[in-house]
N, C-alpha and C positions, 0 to 999 in steps of 0.2 A: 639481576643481570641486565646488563644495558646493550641493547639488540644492537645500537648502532654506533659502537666504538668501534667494529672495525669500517665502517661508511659514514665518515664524520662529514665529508660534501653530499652525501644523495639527494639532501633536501634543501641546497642553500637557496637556489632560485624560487622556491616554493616559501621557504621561511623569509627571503626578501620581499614577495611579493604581499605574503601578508602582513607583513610592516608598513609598507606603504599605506596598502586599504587600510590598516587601522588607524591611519590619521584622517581619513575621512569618510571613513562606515564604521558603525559600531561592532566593535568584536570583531573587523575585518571580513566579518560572514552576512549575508541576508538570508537566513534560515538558520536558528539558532540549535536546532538539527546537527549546523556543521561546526561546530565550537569546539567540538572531541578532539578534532585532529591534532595527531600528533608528528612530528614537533610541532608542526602548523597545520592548519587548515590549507592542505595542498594545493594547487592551482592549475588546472589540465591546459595540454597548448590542444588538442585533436584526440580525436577518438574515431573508428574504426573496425564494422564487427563484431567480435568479443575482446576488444584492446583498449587503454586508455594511454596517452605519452604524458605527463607532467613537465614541466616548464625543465627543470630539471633535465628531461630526455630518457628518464625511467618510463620504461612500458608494465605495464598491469593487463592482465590477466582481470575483466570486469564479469565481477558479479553481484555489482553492488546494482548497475540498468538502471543508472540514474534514481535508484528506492525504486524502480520497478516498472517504467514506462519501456523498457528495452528491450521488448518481445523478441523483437525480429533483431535485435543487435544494433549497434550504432549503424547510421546510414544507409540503410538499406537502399538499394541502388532504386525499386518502384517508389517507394516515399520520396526521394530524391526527387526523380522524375517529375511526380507529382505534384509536390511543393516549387520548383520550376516553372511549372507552367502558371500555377494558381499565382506566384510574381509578374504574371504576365497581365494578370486579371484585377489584383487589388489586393486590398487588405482590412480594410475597415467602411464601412459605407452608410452607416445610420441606416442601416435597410438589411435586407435580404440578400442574399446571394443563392448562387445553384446548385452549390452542392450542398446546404443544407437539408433538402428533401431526400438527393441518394442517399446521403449519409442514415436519415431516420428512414426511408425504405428498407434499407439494408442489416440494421440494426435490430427492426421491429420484424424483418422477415428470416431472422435468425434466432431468435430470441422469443421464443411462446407465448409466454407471461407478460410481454410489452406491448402495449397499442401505441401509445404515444409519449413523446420525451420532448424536455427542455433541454438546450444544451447552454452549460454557462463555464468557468474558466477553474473552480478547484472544488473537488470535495467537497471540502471545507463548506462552501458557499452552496453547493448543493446538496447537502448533507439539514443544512439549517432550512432551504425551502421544504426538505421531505418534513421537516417538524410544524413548517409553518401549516402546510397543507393539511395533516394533521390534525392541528390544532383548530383548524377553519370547518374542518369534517365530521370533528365528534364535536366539536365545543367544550372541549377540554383542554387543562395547558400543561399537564406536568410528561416529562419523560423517562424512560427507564431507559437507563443503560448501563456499561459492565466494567469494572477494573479491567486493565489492561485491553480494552481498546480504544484506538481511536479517531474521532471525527471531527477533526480540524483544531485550528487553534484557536475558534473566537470564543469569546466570553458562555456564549449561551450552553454550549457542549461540552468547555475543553475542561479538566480535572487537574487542578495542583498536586502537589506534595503534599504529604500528608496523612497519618491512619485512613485508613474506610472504615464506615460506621457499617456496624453491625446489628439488625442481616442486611439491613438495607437503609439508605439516607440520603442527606443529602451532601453530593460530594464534597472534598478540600479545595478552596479555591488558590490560587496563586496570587502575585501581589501585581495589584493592580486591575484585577478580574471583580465584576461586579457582583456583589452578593445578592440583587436584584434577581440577578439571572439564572444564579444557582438555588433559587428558591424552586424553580420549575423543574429540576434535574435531581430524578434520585440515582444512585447508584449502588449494584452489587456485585457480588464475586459471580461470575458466567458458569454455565454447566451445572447451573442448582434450581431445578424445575419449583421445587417447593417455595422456593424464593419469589422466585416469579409469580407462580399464584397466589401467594400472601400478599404483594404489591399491587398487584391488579383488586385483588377483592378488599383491600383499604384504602386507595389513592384512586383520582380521578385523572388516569394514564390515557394522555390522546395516544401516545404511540412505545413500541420496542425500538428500539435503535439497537442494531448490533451487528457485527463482522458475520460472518456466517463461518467462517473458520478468524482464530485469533492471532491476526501476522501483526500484528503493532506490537507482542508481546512473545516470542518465539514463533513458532507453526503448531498453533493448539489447536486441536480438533474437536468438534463438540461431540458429548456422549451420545450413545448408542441411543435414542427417542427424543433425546433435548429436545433437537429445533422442530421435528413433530410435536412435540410437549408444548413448545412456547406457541405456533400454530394456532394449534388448538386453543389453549385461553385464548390468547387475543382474539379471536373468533368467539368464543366463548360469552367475552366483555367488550365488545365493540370496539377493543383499540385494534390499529395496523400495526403491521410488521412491518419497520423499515431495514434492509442489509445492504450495508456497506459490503459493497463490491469495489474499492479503491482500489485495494491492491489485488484483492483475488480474482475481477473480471479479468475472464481470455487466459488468465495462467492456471486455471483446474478445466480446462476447454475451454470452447468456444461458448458455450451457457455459464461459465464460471463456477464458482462453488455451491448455486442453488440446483443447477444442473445434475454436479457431479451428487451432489447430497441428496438430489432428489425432494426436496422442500424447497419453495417459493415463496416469498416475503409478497406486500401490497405494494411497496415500493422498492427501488432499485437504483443504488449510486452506485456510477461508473468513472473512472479515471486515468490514470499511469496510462497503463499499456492501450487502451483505446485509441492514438493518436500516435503511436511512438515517439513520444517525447515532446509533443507538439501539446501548447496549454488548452485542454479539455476536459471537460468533465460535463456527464449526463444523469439526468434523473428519469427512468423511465420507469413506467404506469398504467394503470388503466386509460381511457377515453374519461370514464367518471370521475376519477381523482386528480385528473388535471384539469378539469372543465371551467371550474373557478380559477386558475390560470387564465386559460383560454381566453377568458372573458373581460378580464382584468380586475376580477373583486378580490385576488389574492395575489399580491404584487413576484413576481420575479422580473428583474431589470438586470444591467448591464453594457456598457459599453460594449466592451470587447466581446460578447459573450457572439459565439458562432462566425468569427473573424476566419477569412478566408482561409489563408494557409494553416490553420488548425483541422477547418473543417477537410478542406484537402488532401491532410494528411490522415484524417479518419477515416475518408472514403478509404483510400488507398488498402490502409493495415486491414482493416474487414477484408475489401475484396481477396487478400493476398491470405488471410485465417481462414474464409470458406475457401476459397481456390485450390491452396495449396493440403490445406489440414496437415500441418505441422504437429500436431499434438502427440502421436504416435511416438515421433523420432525427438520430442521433447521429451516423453516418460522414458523412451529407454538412456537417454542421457541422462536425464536428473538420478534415475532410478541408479544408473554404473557409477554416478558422482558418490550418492549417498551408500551404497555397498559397501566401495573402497574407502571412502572417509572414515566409515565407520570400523574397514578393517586395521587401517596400519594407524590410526587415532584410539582403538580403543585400551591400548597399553598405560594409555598419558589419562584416561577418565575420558576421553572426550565423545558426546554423543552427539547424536544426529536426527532430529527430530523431524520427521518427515511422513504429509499423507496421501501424497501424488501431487500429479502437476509438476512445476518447473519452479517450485522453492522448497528452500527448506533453511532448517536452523539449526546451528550449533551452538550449542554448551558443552560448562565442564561441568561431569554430574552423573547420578547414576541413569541408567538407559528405559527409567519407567515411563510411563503414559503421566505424561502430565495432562490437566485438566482446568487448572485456574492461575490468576494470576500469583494466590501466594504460593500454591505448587509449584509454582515453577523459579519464584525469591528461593523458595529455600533446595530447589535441586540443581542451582545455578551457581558455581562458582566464577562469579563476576571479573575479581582479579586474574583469575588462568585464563580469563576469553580475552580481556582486553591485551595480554600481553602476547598470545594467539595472535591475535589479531594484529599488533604490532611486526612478530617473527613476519606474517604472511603480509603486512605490505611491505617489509627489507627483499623479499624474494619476491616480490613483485603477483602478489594474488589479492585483489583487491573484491573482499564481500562487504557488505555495508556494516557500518560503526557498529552496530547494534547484532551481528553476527549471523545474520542475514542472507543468504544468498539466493539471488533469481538467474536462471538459467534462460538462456536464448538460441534463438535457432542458429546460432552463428556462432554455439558452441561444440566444434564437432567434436571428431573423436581425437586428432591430435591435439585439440586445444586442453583435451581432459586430461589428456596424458599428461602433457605437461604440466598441468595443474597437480595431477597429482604428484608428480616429482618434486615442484616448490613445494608444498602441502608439508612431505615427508620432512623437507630439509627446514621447514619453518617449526613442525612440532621438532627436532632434534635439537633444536635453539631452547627450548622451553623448558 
């Protein structure tokens, strides 16, 4: 069925616009993240709240939050303000500036498990200092970590295409990725404790790397003792626990998903939503495992890294997450979203994978617990989501590529509504 023969213009300025970039950026995209789109890789003029406009002049229904920086919604009028003034002040300075210390005040006094933190510009980048530090602490180099998640795209972490070795190995690289790098990195299926303590008591593991809930690959929940399971070894054999909080910091509360789960890693990467939208990312820690940091025998650098209006923008969204505690009127949003998806979608197969907080995931599939990455290959009907996914950006409800949705405080109750009305009218296309 082809969604858009009866709106053969909806996307012409969108499909023009990526013609153009593609004669001088490759793929027309810079995040190869966004190469999916169909017909094109859209092109937004403005966003606002829970809306996006495309060049086009179509409005969206966003619950894509930018992959998940959009707590508070586009534009939030105090970020505004905020980033305002810090234009007033600077942007870059080979130095210091003042809000770097509110910001790690505020962060560290919200947050239990944190003395002190680095702040640099993705994930990604601090994802590979938690390995480096790591590596520097036990004097050990290899790392474990899990199909279907992930921690950025450089060589040292990132996982090709490709079978997973069985129970555990070392990953598939992609082309162009050094096999150098993948000598350090093993990888297994997640939610398999036995795995874990087989890898630890054969391999010299400075550290865990893993999501603490699995959003890179649906909203997978880890089982009932896991991340106590994992804990435990790592303590057990001297390596740390490092959790990726990318996406899950500040959308399972204000403590993220060590919080709500009630277990705490050695180390803690933060990103998306910490800044709304603004390029941050924080590695936070003890006093002791940063101290070779501190000191400078374990390199972290960066130009940009704590650039004014990022930082400005941090302070802000904290002050406005303890202030306000939105978290309340975030679960009963998320929680009415995923009810009713689940009820007038469940005729078509379509489920709703969800453990609180303000995301969740749909597939087409049956409605069990999934657990792992290939749980979830083979309870996934790939082709009914993307074509989902198509119906719902014709009606204008925009979750991210990958089927994804984060909810924001700037999605009230009429925004729902109408969401589910498109919702209705995009599974009827299907």
């Amino acid at each position: 069925m082809n969604h858009r023969s009866s709106t053969p213009n909806r996307y012409e300025a969108s499909i023009e616009q990526h013609r153009r970039r593609c004669q001088v950026v490759a793929g027309g995209v810079n995040s190869n993240v966004r190469l999916a789109g169909r017909p094109a890789p859209l092109t937004f003029a403005r966003a606002a709240g829970a809306h996006l406009w495309d060049v086009d002049g179509n409005r969206y229904i966003d619950y894509a939050g930018g992959m998940g920086p959009m707590l508070l919604g586009h534009g939030h009028p105090r970020v505004l303000d905020a980033v305002r003034r810090a234009l007033e002040v600077g942007q870059c300075f080979a130095g210091q500036n003042e809000y770097e210390a509110a910001f790690a005040e505020q962060l560290v006094g919200a947050v239990p498990w944190i003395e002190n933190i680095r702040i640099g510009l993705s994930g990604s980048e601090m994802d590979l200092l938690a390995v480096r530090i790591a590596r520097s602490i036990t004097g050990r180099r290899r790392v474990l970590r899990f199909a279907g998640h992930y921690h950025g795209w450089l060589d040292p972490l990132l996982v090709g295409a490709g079978p997973l070795p069985t129970p555990y190995g070392r990953p598939p690289v992609g082309a162009g990725q050094s096999l150098a790098a993948s000598d350090d990195v093993l990888i297994a299926e997640w939610n398999d404790l036995e795995v874990v303590a087989e890898v630890l008591d054969a391999e010299d593991v400075a550290c865990v790397l893993m999501e603490p809930v699995m959003c890179n690959t649906g909203v997978i929940a880890p089982a009932d003792g896991y991340l106590e399971g994992v804990r435990q070894l790592c303590r057990r054999h001297g390596t740390l626990l490092v959790i990726d909080e990318v996406i899950t910091g500040f959308r399972l509360g204000l403590t993220g998903a060590q919080g709500f789960l009630g277990v705490q890693g050695d180390m803690t990467i933060y990103a998306k939503a910490i800044a709304s939208g603004y390029p941050m990312a924080v590695l936070g820690t003890s006093r002791e495992l940063l101290a070779a940091v501190g000191r400078g025998e374990v390199n972290h650098s960066g130009t940009y890294n704590a650039a004014v209006l990022s930082v400005a923008a941090g302070v802000e969204t904290l002050k406005i997450l303890v202030e306000t505690d939105p978290y309340p009127a975030l679960e009963r949003t998320t929680g009415r979203l995923v009810a009713e998806l689940r009820r007038i979608g469940a005729h078509k197969g379509l489920a709703v994978d969800h453990i609180g907080g303000s995301m969740f995931q749909l597939r087409f599939g049956p409605a069990d617990t999934i657990r792992s990455l290939a749980q979830y290959v083979d309870g996934s009907d790939q082709a009914a989501l993307i074509r989902f996914l198509d119906a719902l950006q014709d009606v204008g409800v925009r979750p991210t590529s990958r089927g994804l949705w984060f909810v924001s405080t700037a999605h009230d109750d009429a925004v729902v509504d109408e969401t589910l009305e498109r919702t209705e009218a995009a599974l009827a296309r299907c």
